[in-house]
DSSP file (Angstrom, degrees, kcal/mol; ACC not computed):
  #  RESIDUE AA STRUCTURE BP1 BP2  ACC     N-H-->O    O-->H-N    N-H-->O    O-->H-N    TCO  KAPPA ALPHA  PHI   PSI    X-CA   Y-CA   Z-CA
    1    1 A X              0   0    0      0, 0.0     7,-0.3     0, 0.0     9,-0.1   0.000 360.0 360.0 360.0 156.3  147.8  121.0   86.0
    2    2 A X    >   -     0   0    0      5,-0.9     3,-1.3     7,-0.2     7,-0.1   0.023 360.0 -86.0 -64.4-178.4  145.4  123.9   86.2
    3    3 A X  T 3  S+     0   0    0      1,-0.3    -1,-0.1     5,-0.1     5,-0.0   0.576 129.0  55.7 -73.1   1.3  142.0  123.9   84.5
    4    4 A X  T 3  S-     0   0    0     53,-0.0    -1,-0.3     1,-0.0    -2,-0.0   0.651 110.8-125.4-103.3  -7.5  143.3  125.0   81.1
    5    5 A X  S <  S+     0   0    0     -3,-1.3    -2,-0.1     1,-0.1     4,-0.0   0.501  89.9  80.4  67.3   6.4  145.6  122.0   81.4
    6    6 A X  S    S+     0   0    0      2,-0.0     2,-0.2    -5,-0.0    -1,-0.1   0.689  76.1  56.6-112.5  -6.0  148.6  124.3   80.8
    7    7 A X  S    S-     0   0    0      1,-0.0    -5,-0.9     0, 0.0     2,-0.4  -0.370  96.1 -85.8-114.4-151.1  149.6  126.0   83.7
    8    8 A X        -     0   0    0     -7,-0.3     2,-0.1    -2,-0.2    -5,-0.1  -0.687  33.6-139.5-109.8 145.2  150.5  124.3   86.9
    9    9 A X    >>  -     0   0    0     -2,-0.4     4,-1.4     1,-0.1     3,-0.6  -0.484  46.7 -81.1 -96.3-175.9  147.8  123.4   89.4
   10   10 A X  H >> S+     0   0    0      1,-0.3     4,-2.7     2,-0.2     3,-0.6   0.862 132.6  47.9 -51.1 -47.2  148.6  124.1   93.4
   11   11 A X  H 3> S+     0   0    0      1,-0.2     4,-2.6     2,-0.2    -1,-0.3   0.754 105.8  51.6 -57.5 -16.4  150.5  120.8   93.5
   12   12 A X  H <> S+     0   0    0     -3,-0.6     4,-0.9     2,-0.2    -2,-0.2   0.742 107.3  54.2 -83.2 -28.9  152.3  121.5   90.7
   13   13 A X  H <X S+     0   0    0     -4,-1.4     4,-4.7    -3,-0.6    -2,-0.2   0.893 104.4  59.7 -85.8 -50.0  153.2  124.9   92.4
   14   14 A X  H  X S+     0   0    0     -4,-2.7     4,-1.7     2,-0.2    -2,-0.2   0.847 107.5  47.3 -28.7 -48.6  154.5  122.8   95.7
   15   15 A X  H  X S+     0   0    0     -4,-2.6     4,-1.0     1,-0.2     5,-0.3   0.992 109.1  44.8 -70.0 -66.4  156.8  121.2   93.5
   16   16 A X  H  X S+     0   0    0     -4,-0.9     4,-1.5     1,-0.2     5,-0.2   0.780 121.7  44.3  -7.9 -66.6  158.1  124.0   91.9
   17   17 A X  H >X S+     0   0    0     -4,-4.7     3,-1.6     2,-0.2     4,-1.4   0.923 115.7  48.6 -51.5 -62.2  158.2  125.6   95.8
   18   18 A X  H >X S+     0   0    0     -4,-1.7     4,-2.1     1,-0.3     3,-0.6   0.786 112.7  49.9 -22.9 -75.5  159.7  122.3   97.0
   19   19 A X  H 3< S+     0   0    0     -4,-1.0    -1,-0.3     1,-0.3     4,-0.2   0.613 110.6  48.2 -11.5 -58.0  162.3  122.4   94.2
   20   20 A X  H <X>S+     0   0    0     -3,-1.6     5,-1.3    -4,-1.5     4,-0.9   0.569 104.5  57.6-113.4 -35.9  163.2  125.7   94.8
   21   21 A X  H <<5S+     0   0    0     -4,-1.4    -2,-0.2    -3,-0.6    -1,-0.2   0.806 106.7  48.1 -77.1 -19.3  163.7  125.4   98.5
   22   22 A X  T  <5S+     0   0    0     -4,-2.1    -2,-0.2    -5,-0.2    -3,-0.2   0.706 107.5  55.4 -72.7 -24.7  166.2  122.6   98.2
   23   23 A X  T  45S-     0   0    0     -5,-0.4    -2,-0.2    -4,-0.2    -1,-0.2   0.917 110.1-130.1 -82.6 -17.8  168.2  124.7   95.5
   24   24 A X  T  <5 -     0   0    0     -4,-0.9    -3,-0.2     1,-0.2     2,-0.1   0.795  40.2-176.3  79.5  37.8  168.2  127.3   98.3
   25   25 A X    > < -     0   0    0     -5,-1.3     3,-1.9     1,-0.2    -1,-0.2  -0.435  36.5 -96.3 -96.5 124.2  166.7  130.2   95.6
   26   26 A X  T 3  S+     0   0    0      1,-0.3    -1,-0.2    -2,-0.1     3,-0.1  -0.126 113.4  27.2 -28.2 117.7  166.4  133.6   96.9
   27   27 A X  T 3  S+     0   0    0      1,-0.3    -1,-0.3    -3,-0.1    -6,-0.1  -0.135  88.3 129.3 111.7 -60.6  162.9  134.1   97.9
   28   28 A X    <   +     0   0    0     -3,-1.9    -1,-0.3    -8,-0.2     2,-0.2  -0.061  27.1 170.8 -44.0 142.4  162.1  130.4   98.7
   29   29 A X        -     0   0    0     -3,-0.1     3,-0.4   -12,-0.0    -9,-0.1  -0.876  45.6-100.0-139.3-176.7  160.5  129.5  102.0
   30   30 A X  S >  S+     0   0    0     -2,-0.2     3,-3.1     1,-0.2     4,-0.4   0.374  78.3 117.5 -97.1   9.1  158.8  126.1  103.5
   31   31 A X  G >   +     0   0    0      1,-0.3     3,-1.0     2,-0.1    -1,-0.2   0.886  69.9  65.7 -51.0 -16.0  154.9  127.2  102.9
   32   32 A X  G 3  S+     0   0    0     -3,-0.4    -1,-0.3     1,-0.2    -2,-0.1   0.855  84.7  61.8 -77.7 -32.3  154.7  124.5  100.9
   33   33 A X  G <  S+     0   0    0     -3,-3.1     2,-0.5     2,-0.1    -1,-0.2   0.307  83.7 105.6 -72.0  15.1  155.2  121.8  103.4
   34   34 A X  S <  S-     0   0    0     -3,-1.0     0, 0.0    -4,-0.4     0, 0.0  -0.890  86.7 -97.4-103.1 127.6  152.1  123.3  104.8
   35   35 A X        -     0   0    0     -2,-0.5     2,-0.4     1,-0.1    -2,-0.1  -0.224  26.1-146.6 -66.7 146.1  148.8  120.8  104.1
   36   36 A X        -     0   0    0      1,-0.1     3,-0.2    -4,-0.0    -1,-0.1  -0.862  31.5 -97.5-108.4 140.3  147.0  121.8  101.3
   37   37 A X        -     0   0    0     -2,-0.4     2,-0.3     1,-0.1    -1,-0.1  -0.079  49.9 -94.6 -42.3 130.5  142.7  121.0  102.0
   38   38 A X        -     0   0    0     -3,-0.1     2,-1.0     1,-0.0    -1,-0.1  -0.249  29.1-156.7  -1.4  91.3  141.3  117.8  100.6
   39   39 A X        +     0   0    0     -2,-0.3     2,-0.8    -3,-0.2    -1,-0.0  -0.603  26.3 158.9-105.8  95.0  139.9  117.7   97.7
   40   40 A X        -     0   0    0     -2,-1.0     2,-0.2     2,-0.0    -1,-0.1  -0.599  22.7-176.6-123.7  90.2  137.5  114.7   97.0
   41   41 A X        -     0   0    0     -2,-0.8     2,-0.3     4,-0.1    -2,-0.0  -0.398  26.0-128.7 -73.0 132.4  135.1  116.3   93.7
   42   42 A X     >  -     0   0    0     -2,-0.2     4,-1.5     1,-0.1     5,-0.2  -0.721  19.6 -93.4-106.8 170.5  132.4  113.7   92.9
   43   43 A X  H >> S+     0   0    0      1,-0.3     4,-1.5    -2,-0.3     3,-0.9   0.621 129.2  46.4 -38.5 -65.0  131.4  112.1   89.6
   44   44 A X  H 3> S+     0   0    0      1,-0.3     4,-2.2     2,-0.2    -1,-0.3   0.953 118.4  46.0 -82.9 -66.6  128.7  114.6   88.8
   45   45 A X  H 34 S+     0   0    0      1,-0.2    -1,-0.3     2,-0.2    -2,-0.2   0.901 119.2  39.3 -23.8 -56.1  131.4  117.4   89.8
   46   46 A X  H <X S+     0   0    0     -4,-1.5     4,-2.0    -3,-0.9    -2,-0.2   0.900 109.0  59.1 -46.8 -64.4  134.1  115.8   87.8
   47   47 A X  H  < S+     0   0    0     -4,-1.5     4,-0.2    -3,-0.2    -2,-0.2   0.915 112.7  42.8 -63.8 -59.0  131.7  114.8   84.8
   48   48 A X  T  X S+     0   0    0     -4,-2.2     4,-2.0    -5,-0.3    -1,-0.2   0.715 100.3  69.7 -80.0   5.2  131.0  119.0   84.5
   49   49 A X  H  > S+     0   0    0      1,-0.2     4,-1.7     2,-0.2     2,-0.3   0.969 108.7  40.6 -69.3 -72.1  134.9  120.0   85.0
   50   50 A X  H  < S+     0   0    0     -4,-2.0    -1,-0.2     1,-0.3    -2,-0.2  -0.253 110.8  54.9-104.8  37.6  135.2  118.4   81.4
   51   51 A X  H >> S+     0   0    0     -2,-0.3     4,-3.2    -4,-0.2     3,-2.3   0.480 110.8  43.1 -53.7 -68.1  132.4  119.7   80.1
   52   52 A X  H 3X S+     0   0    0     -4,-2.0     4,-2.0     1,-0.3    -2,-0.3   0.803 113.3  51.9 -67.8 -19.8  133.2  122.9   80.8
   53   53 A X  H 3<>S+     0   0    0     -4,-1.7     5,-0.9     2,-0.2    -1,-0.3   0.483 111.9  48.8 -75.6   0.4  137.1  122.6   79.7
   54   54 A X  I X4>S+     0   0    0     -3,-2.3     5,-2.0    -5,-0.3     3,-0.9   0.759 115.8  42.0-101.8 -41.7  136.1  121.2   76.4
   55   55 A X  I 3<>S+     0   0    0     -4,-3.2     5,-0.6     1,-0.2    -2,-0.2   0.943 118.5  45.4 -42.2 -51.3  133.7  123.9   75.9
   56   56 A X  I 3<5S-     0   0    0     -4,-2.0    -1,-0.2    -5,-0.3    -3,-0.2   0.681 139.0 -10.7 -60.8 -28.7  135.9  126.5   77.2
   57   57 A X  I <>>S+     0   0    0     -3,-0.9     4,-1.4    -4,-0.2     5,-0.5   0.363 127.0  52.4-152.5 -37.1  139.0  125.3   75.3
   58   58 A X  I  ><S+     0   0    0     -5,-0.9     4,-2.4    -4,-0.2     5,-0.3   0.970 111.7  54.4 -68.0 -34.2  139.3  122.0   73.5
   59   59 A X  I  ><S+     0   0    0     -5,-2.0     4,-2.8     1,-0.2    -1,-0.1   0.995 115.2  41.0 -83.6 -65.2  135.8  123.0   71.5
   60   60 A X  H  ><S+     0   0    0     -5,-0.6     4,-0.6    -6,-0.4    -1,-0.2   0.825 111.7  56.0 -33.5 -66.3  137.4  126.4   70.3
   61   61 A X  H >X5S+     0   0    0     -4,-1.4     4,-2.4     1,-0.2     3,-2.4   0.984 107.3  45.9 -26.8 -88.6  140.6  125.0   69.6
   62   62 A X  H 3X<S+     0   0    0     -4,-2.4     4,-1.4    -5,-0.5    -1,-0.2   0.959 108.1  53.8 -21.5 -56.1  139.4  122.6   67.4
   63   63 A X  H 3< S+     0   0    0     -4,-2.8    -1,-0.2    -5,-0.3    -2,-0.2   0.750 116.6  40.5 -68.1 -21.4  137.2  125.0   65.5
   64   64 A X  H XX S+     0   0    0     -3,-2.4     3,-1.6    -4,-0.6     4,-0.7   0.857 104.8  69.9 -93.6 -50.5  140.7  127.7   64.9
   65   65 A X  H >< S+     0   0    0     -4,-2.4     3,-2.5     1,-0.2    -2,-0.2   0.684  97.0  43.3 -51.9 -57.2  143.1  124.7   64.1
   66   66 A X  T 3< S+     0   0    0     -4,-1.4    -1,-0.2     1,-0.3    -3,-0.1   0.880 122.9  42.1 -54.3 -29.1  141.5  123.3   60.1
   67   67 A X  T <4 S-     0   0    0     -3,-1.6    -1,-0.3    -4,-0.2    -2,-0.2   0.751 108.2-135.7 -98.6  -2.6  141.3  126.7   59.1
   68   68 A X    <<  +     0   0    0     -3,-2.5     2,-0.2    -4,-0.7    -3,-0.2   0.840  58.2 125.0  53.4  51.1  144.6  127.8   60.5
   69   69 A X        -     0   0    0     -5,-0.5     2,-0.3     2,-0.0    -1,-0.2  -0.482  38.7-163.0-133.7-170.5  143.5  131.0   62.1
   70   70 A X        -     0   0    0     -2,-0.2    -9,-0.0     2,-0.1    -6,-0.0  -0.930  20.0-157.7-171.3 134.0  143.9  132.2   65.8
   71   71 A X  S    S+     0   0    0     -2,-0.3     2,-0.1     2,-0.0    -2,-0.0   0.254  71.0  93.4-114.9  21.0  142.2  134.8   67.5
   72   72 A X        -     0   0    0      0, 0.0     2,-0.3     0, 0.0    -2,-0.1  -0.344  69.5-132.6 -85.1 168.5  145.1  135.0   70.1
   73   73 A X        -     0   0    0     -2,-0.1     4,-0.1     0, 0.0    -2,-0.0  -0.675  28.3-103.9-137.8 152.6  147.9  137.1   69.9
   74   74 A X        -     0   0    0     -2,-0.3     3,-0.5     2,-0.1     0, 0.0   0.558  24.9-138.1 -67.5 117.9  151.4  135.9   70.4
   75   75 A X  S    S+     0   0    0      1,-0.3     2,-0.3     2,-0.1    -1,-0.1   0.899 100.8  24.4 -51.1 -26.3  152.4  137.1   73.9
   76   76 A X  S    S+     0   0    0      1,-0.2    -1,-0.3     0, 0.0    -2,-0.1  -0.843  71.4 173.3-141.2  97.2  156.2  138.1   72.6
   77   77 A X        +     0   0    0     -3,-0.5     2,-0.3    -2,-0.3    -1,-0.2   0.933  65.1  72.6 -56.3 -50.0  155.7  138.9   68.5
   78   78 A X  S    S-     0   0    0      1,-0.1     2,-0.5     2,-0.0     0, 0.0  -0.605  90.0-125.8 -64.7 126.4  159.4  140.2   68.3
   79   79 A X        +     0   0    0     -2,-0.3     2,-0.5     2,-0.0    -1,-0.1  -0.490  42.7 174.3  -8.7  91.3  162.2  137.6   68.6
   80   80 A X        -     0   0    0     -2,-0.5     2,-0.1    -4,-0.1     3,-0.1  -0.936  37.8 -94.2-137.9 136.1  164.2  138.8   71.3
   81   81 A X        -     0   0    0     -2,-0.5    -2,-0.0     1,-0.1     0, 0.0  -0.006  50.3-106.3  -9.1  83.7  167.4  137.5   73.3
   82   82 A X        -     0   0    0     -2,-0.1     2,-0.2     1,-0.1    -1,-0.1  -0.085  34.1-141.7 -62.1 135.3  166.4  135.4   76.9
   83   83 A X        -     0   0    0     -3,-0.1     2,-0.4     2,-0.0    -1,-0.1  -0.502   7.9-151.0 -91.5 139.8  167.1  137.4   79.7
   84   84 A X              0   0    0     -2,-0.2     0, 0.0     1,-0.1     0, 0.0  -0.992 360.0 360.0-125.6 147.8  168.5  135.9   82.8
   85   85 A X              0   0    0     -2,-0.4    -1,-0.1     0, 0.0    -2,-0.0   0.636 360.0 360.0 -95.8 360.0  167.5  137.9   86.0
């Protein structure tokens, strides 16, 4: 997962690619079988990822959910019919 822990992090985008080149999907190609760097973050690295994701989102979170309130708003307000492309 990404750092917001909701979207999909670069591996998470492989599969998806991976996935998508086996179905044979318009569009797909093999970049994904291409190595992605190393990544080796150490404690102290690690330790301040999730600091700054709870600050950045868990802290926040918390603080809208008892009262019920949000200071988001809703990406699609209307109800509408899913589209297939």
């Amino acid at each position: 997962m990404d750092e917001d822990r909701l979207h999909l992090s670069p591996v998470g985008h492989d599969i998806v690619a991976a996935l998508a080149a086996a179905l044979a999907v318009p569009g797909a190609d093999d970049t994904w079988r291409e190595p992605s760097p190393p990544v080796h973050p150490s404690r102290t690295e690690t330790v301040a990822t999730e600091f700054r994701w709870t600050i950045h989102y868990l802290a926040p979170w918390i603080g809208r959910r008892p009262r019920g309130i949000s200071d988001r708003e809703p990406k699609r307000p209307e109800l509408l019919p899913a589209r297939c492309a």
